[in-house]
N, CA, C and O atoms as a Tripos MOL2 file, in Angstrom:
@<TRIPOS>MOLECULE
protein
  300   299    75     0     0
PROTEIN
NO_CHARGES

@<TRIPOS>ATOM
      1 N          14.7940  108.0240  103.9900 N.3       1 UNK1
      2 CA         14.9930  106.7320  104.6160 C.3       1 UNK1
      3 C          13.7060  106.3290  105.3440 C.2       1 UNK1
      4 O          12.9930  107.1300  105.9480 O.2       1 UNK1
      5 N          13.4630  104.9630  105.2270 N.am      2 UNK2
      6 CA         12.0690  104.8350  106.1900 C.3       2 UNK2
      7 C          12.2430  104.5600  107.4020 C.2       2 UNK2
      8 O          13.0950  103.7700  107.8060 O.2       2 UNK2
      9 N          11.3150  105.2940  108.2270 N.am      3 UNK3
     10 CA         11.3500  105.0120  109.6150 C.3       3 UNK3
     11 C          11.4390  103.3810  109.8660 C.2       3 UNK3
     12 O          10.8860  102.5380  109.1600 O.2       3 UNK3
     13 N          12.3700  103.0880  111.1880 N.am      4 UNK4
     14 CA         11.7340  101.7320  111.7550 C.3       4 UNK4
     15 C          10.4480  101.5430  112.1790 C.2       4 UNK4
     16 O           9.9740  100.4260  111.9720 O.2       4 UNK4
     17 N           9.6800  102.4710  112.7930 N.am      5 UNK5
     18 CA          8.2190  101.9400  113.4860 C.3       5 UNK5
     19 C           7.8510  101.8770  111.8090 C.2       5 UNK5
     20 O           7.6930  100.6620  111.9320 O.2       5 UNK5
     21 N           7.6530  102.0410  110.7680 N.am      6 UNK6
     22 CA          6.8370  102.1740  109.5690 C.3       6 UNK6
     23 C           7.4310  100.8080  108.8740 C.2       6 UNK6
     24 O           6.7850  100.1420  108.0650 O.2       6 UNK6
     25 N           8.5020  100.5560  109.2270 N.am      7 UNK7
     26 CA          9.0700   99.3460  108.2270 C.3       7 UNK7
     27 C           8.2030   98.1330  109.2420 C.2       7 UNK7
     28 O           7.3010   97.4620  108.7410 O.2       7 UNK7
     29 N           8.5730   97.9830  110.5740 N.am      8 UNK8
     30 CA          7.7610   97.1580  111.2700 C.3       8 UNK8
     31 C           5.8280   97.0840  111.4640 C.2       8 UNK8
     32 O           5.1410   96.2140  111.9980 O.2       8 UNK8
     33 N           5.4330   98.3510  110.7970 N.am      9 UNK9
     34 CA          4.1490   98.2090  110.8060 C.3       9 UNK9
     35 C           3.8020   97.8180  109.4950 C.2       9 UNK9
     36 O           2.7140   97.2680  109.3270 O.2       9 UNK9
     37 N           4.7840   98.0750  108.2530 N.am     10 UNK10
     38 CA          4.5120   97.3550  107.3150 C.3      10 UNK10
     39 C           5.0840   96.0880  107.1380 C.2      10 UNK10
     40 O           4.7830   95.7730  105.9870 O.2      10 UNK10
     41 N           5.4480   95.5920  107.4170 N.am     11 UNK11
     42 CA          5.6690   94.1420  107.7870 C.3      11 UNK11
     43 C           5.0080   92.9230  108.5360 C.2      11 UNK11
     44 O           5.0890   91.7300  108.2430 O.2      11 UNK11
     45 N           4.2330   93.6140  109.7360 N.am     12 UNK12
     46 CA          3.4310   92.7370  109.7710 C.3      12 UNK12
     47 C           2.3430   93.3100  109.5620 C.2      12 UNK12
     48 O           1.7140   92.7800  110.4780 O.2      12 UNK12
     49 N           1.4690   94.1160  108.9770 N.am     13 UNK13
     50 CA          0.5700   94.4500  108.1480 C.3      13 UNK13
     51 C           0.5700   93.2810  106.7930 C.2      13 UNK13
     52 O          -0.3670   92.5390  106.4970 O.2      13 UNK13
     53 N           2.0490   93.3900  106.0290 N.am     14 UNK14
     54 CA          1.7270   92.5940  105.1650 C.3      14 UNK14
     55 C           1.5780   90.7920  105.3590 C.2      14 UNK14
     56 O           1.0650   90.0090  104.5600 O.2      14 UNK14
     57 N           2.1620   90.5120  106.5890 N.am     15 UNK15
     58 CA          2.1230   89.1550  106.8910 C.3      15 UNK15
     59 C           0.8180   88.8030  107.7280 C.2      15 UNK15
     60 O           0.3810   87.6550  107.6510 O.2      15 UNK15
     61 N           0.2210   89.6840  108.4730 N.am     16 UNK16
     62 CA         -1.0880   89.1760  108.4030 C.3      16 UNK16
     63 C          -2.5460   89.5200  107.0920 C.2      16 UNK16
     64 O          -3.6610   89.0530  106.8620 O.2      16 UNK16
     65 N          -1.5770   90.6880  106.4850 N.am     17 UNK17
     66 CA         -2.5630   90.0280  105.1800 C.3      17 UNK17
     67 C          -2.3550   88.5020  104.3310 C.2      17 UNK17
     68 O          -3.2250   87.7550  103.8820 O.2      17 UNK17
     69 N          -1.1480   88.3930  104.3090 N.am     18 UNK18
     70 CA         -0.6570   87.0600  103.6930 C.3      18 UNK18
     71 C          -1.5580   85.7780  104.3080 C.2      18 UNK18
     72 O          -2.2850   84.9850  103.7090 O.2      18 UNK18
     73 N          -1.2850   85.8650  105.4950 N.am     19 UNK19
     74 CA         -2.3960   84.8420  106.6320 C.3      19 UNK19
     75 C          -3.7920   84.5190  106.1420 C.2      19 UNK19
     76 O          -4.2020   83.4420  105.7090 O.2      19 UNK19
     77 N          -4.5450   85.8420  106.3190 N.am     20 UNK20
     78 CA         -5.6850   85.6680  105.7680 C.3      20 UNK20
     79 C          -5.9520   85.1330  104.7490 C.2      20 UNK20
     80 O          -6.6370   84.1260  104.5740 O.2      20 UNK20
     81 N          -5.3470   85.8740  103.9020 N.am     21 UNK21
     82 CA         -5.5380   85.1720  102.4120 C.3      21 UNK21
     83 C          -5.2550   83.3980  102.3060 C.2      21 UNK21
     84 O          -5.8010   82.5430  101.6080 O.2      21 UNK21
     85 N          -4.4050   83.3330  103.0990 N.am     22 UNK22
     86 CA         -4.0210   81.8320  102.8890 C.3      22 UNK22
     87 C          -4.8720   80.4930  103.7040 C.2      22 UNK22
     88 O          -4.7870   79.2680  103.7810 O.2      22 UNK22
     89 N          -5.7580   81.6520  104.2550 N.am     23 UNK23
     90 CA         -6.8460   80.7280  104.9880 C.3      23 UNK23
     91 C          -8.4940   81.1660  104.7050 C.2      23 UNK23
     92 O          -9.5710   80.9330  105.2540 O.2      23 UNK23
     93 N          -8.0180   81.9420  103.5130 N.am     24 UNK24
     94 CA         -9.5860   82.2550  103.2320 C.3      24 UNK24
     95 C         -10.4350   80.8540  102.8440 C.2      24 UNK24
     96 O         -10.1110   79.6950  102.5850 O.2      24 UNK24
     97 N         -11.7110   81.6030  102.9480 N.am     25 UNK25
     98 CA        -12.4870   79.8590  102.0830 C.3      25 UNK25
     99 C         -12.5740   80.0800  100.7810 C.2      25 UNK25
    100 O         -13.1070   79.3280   99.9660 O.2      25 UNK25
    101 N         -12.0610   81.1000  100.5650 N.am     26 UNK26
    102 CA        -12.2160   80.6600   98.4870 C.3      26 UNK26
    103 C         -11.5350   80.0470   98.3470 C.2      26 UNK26
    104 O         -11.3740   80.0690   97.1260 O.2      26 UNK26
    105 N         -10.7320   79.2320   98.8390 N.am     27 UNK27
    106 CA         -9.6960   77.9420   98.5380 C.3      27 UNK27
    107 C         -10.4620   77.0570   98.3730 C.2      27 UNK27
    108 O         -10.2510   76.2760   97.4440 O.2      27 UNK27
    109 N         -11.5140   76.9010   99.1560 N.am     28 UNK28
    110 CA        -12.3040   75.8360   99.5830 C.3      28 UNK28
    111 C         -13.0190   75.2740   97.6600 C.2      28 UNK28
    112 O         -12.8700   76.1700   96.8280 O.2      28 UNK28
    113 N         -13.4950   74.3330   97.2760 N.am     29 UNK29
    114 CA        -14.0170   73.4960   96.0820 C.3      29 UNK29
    115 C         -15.5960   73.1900   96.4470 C.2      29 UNK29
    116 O         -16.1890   72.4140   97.1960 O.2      29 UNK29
    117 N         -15.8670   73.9740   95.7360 N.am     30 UNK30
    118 CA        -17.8170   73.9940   96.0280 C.3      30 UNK30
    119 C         -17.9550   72.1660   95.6640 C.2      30 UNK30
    120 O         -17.0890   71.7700   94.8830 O.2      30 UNK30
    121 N         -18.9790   71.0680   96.1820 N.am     31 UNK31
    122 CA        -18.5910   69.7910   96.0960 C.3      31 UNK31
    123 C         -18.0730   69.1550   96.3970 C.2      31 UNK31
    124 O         -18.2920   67.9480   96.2940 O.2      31 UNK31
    125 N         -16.9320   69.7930   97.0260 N.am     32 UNK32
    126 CA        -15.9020   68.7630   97.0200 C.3      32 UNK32
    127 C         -15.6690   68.0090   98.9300 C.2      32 UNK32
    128 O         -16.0190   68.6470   99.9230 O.2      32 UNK32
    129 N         -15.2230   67.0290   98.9720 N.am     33 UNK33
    130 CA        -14.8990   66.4790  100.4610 C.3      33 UNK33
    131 C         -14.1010   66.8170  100.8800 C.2      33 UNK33
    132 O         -12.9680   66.4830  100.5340 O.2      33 UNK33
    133 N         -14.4550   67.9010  102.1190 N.am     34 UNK34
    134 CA        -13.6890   68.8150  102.7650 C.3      34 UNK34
    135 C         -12.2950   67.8330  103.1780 C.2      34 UNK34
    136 O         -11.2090   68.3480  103.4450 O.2      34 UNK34
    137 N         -12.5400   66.2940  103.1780 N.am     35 UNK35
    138 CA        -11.2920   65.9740  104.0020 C.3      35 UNK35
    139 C         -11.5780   65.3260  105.4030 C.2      35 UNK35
    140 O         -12.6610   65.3990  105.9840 O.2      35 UNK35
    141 N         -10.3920   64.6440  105.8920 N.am     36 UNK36
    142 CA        -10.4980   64.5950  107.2100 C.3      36 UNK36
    143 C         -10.3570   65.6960  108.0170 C.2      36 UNK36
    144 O          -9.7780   66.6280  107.4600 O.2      36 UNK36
    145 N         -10.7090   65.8950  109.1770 N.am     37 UNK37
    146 CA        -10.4160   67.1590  110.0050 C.3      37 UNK37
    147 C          -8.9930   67.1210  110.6520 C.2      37 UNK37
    148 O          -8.2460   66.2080  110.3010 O.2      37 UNK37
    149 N          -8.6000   67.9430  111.4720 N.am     38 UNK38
    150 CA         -7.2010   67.8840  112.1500 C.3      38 UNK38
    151 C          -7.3020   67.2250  113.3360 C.2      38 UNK38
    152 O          -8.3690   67.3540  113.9370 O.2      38 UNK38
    153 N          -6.0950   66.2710  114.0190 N.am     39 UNK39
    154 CA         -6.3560   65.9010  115.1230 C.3      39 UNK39
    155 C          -5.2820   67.1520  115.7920 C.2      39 UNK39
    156 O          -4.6050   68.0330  115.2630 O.2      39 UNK39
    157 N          -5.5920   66.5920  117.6810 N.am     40 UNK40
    158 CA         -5.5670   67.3290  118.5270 C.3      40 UNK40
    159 C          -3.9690   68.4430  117.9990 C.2      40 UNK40
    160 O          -3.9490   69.6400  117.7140 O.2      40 UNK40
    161 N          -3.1650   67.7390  118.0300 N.am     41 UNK41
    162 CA         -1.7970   67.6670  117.7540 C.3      41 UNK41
    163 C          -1.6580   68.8850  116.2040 C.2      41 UNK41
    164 O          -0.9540   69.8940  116.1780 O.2      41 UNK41
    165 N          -2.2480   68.5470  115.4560 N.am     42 UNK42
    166 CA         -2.1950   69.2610  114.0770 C.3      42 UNK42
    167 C          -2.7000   70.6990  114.5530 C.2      42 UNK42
    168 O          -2.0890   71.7200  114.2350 O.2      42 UNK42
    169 N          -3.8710   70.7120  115.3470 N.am     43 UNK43
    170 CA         -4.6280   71.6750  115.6570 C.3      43 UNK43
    171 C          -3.7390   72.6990  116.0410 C.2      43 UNK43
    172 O          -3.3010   73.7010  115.4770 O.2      43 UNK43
    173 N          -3.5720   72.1310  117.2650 N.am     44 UNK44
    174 CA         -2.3160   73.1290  118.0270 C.3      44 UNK44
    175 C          -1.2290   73.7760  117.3700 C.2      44 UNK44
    176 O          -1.0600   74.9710  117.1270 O.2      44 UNK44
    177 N          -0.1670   72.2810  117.0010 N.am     45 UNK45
    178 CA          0.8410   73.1350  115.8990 C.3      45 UNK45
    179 C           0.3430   74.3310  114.8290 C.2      45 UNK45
    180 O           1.1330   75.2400  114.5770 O.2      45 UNK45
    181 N          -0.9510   74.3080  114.2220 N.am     46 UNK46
    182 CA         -0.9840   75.5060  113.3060 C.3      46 UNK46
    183 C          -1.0990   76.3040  114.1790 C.2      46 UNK46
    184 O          -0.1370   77.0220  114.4500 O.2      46 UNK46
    185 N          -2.6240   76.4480  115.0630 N.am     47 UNK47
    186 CA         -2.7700   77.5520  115.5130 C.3      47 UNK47
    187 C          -1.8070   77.8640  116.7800 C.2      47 UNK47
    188 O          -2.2150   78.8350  117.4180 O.2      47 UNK47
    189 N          -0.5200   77.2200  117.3440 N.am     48 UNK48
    190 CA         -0.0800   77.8180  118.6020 C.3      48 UNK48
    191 C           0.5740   77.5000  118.0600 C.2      48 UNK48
    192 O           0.4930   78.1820  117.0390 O.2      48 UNK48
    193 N           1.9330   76.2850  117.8740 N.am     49 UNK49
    194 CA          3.0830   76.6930  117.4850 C.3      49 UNK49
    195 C           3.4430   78.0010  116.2060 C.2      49 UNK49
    196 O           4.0080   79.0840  116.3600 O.2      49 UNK49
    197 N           2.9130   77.4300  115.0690 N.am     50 UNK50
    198 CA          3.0900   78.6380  114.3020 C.3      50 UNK50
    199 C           3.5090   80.0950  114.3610 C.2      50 UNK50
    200 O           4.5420   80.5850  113.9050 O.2      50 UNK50
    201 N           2.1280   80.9350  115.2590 N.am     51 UNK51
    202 CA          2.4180   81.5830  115.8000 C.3      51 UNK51
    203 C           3.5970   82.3100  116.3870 C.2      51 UNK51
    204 O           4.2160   83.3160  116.0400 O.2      51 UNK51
    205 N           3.7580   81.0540  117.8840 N.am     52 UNK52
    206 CA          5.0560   81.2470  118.2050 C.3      52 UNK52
    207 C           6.1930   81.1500  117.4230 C.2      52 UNK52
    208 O           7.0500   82.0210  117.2740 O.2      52 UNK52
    209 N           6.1570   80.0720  116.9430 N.am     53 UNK53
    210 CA          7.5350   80.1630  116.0160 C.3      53 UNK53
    211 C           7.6790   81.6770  115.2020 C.2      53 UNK53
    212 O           8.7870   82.1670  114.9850 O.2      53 UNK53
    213 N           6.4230   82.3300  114.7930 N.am     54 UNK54
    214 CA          6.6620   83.4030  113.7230 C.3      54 UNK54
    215 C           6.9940   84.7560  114.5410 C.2      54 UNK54
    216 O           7.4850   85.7600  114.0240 O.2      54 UNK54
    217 N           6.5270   84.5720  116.3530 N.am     55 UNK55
    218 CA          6.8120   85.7210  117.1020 C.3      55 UNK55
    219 C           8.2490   85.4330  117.1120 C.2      55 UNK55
    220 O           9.1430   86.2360  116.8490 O.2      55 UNK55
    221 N           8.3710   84.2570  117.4280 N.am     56 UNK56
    222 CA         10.4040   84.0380  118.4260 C.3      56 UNK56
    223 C          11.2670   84.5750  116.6590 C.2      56 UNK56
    224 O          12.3680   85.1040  116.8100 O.2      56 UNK56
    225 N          10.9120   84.4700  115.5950 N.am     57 UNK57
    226 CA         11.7380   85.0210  114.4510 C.3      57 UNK57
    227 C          11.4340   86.5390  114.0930 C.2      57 UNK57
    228 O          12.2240   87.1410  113.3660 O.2      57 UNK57
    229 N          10.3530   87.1360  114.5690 N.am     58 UNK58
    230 CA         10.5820   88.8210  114.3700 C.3      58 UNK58
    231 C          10.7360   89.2930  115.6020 C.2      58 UNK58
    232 O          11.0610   90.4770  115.7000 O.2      58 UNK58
    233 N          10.5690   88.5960  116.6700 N.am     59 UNK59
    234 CA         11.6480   89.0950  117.6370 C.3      59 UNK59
    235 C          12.4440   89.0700  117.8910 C.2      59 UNK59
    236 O          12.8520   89.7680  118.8200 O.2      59 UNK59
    237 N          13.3530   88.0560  117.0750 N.am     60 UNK60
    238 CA         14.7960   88.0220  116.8510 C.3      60 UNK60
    239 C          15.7580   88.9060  115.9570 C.2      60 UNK60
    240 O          16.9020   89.3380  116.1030 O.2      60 UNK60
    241 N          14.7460   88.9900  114.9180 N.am     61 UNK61
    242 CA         14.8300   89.8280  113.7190 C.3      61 UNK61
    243 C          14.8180   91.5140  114.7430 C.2      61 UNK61
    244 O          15.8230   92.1960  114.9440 O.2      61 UNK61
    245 N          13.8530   91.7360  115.0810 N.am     62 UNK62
    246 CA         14.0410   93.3510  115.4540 C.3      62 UNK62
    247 C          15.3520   93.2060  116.6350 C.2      62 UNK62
    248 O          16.3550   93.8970  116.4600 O.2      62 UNK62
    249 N          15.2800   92.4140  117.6450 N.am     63 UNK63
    250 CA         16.6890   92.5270  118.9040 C.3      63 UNK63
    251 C          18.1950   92.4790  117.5330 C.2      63 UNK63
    252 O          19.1470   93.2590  117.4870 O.2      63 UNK63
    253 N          17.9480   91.4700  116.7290 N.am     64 UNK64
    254 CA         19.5080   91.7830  116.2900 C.3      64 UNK64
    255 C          19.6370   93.3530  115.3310 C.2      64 UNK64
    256 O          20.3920   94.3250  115.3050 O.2      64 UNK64
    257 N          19.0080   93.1130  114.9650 N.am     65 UNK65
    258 CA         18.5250   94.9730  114.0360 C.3      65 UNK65
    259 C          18.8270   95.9120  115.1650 C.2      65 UNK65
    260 O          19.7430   96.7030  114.9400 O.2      65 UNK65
    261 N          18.2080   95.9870  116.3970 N.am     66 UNK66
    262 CA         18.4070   97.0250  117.3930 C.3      66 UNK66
    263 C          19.8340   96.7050  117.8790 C.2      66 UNK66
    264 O          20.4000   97.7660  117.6180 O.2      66 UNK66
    265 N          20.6120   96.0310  118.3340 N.am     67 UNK67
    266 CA         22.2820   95.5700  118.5450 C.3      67 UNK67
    267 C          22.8140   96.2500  117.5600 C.2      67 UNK67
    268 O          23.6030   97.1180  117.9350 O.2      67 UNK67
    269 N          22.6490   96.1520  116.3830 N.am     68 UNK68
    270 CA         23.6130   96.3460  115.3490 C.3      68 UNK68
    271 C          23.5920   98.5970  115.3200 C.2      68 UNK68
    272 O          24.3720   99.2870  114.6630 O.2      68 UNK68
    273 N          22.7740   98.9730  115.9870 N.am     69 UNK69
    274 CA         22.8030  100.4280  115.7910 C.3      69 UNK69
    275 C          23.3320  100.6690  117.4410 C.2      69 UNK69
    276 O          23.3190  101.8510  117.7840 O.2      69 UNK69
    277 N          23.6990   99.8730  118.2760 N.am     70 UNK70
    278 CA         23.7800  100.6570  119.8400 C.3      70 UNK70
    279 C          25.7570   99.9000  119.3610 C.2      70 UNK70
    280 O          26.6800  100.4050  119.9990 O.2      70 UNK70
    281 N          25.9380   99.3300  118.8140 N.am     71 UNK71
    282 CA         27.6890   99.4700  118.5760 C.3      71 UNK71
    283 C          27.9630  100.5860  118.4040 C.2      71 UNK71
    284 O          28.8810  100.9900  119.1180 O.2      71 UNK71
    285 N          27.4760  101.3860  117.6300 N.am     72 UNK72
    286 CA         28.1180  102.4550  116.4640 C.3      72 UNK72
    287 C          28.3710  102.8190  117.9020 C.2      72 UNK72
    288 O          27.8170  102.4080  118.9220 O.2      72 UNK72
    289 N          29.6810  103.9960  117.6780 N.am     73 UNK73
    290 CA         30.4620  104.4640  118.6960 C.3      73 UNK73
    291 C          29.7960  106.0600  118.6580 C.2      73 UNK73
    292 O          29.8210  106.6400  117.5730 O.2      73 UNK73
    293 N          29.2660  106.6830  119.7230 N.am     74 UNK74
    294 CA         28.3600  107.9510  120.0500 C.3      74 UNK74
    295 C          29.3280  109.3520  119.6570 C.2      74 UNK74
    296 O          30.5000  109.1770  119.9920 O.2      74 UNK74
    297 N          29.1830  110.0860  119.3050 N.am     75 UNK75
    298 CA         30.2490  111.4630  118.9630 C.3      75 UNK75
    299 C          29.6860  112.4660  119.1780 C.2      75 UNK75
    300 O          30.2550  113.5430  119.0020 O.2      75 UNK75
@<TRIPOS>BOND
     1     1     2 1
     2     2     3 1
     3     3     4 2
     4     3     5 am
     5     5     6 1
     6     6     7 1
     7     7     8 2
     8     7     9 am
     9     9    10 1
    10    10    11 1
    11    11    12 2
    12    11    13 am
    13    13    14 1
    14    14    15 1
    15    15    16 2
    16    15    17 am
    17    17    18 1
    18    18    19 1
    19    19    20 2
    20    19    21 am
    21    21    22 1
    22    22    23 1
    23    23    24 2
    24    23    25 am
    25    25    26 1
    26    26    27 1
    27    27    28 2
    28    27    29 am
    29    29    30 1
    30    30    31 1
    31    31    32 2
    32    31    33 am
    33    33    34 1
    34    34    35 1
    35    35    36 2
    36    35    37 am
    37    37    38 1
    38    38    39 1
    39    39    40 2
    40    39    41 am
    41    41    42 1
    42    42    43 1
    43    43    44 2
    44    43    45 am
    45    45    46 1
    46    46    47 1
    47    47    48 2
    48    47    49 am
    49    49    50 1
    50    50    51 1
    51    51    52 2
    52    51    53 am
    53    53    54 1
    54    54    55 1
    55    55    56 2
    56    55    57 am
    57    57    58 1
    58    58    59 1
    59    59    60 2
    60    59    61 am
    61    61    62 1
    62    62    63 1
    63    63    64 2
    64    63    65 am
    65    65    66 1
    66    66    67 1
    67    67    68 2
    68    67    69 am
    69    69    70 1
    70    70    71 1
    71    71    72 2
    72    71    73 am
    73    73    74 1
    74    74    75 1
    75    75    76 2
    76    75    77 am
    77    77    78 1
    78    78    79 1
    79    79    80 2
    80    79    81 am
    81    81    82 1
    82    82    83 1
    83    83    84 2
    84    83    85 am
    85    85    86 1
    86    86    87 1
    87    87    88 2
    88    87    89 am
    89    89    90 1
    90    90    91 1
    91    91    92 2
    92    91    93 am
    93    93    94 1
    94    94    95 1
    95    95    96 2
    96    95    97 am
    97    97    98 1
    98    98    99 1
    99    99   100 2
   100    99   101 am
   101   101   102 1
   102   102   103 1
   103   103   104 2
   104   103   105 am
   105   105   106 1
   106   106   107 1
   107   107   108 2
   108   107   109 am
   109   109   110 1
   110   110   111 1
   111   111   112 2
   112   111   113 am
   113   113   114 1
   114   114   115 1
   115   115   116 2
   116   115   117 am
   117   117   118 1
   118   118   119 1
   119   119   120 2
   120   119   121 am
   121   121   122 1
   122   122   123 1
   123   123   124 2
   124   123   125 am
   125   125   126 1
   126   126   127 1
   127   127   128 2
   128   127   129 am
   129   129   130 1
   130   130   131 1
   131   131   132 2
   132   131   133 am
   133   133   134 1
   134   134   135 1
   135   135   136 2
   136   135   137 am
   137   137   138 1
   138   138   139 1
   139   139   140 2
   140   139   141 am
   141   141   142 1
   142   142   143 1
   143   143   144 2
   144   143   145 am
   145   145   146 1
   146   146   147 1
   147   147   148 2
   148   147   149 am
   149   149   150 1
   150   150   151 1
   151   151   152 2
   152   151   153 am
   153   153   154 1
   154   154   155 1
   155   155   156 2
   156   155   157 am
   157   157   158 1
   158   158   159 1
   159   159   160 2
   160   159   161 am
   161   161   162 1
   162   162   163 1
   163   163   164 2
   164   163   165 am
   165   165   166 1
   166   166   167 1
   167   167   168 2
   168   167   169 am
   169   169   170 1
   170   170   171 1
   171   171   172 2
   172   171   173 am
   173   173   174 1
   174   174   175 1
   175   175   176 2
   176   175   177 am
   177   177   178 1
   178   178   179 1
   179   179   180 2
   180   179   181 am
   181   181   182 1
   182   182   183 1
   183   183   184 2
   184   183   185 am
   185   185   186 1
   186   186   187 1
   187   187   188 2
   188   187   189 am
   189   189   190 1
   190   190   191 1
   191   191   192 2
   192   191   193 am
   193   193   194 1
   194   194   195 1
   195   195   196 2
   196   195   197 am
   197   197   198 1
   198   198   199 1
   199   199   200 2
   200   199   201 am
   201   201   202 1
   202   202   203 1
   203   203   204 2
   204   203   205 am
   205   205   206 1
   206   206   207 1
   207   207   208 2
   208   207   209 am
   209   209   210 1
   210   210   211 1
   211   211   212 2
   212   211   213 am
   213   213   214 1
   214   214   215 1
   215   215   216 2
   216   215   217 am
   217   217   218 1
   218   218   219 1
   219   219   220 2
   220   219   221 am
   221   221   222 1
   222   222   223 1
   223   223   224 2
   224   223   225 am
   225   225   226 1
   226   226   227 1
   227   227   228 2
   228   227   229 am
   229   229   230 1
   230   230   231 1
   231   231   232 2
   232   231   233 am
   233   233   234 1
   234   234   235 1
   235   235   236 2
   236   235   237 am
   237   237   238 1
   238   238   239 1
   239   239   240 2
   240   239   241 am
   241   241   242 1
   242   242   243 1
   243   243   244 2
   244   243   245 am
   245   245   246 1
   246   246   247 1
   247   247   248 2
   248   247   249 am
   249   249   250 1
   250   250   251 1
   251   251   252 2
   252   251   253 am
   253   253   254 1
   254   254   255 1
   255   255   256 2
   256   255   257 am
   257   257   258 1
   258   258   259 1
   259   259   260 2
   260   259   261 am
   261   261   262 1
   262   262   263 1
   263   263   264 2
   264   263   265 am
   265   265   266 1
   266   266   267 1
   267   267   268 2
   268   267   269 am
   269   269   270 1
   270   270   271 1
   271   271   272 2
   272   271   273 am
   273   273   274 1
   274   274   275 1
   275   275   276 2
   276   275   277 am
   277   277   278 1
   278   278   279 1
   279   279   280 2
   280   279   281 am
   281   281   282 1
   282   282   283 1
   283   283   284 2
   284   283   285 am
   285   285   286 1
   286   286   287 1
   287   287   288 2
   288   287   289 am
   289   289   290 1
   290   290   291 1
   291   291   292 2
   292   291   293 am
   293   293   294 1
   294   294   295 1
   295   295   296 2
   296   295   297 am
   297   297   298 1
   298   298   299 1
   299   299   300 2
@<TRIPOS>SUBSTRUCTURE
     1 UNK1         2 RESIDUE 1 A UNK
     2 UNK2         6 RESIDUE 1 A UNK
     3 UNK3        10 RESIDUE 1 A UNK
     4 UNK4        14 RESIDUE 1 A UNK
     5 UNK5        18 RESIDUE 1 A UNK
     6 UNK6        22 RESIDUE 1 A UNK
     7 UNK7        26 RESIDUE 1 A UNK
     8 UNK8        30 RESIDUE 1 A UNK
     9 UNK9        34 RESIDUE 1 A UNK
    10 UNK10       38 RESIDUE 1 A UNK
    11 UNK11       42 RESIDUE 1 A UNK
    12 UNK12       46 RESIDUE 1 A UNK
    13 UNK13       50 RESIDUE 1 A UNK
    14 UNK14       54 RESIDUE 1 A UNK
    15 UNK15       58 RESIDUE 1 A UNK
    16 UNK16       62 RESIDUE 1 A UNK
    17 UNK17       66 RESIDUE 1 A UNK
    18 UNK18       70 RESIDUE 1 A UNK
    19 UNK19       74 RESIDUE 1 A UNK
    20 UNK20       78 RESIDUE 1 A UNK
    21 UNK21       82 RESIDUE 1 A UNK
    22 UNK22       86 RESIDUE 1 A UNK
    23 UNK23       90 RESIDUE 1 A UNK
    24 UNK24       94 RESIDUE 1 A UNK
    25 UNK25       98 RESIDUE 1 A UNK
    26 UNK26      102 RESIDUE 1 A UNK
    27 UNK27      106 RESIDUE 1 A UNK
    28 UNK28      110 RESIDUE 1 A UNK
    29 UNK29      114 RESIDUE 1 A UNK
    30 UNK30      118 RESIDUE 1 A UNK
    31 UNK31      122 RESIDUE 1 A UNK
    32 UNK32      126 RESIDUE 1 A UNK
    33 UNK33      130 RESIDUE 1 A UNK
    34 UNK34      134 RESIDUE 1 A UNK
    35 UNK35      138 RESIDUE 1 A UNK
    36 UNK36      142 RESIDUE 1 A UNK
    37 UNK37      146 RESIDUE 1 A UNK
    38 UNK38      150 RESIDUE 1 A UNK
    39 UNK39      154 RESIDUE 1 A UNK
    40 UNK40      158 RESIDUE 1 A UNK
    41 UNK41      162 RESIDUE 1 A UNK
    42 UNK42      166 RESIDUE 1 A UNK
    43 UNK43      170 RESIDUE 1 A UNK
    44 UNK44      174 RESIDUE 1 A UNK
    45 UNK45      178 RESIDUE 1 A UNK
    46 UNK46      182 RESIDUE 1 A UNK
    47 UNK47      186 RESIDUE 1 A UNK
    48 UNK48      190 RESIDUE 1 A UNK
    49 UNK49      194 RESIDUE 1 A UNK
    50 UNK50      198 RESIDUE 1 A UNK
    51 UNK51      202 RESIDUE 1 A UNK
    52 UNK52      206 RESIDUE 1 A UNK
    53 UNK53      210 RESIDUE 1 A UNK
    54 UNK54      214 RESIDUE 1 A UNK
    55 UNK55      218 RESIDUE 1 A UNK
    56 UNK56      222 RESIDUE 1 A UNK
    57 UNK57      226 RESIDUE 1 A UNK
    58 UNK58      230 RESIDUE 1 A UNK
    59 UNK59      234 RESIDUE 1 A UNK
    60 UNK60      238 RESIDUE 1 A UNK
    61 UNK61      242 RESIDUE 1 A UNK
    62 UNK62      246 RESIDUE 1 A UNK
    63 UNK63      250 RESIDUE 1 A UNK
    64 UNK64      254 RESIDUE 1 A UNK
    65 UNK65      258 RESIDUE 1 A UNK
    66 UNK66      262 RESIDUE 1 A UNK
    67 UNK67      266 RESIDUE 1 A UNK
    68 UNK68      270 RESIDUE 1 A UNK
    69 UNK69      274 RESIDUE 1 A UNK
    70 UNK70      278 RESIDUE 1 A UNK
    71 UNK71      282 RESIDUE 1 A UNK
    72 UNK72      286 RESIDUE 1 A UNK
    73 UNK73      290 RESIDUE 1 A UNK
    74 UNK74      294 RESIDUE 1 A UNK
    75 UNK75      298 RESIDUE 1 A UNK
């Protein structure tokens, strides 16, 4: 069975590899017009809400995971 600390270190191991990758610049188009930039508002939501939003769901995720093993009745 796999440990919990190992399931949670592979988990977000793999979601901040996912991150990276999804913000690498090889996305980027040699030539091409980068675009408008982000305003203030856009900025934030990626880099701070995001975030948060992705902490408040695996910390929800591990508290209900940890509840569900302190029911079982002790023998």
């Amino acid at each position: 069975m796999v440990n919990k600390n190992a399931l949670r270190a592979g988990s977000i191991a793999a979601g901040t590899t996912l991150m990276m990758l999804l913000s690498s610049p090889a996305f980027a188009t040699n030539g091409m017009d980068p675009g408008p930039g982000l305003s203030v508002g856009e900025t934030l939501g990626l880099y701070v809400g995001c975030p948060l939003v992705l902490f408040v769901i695996i910390a929800g995720l591990v508290m209900a995971l940890d509840r569900s093993r302190k029911k079982k009745p002790q023998g």
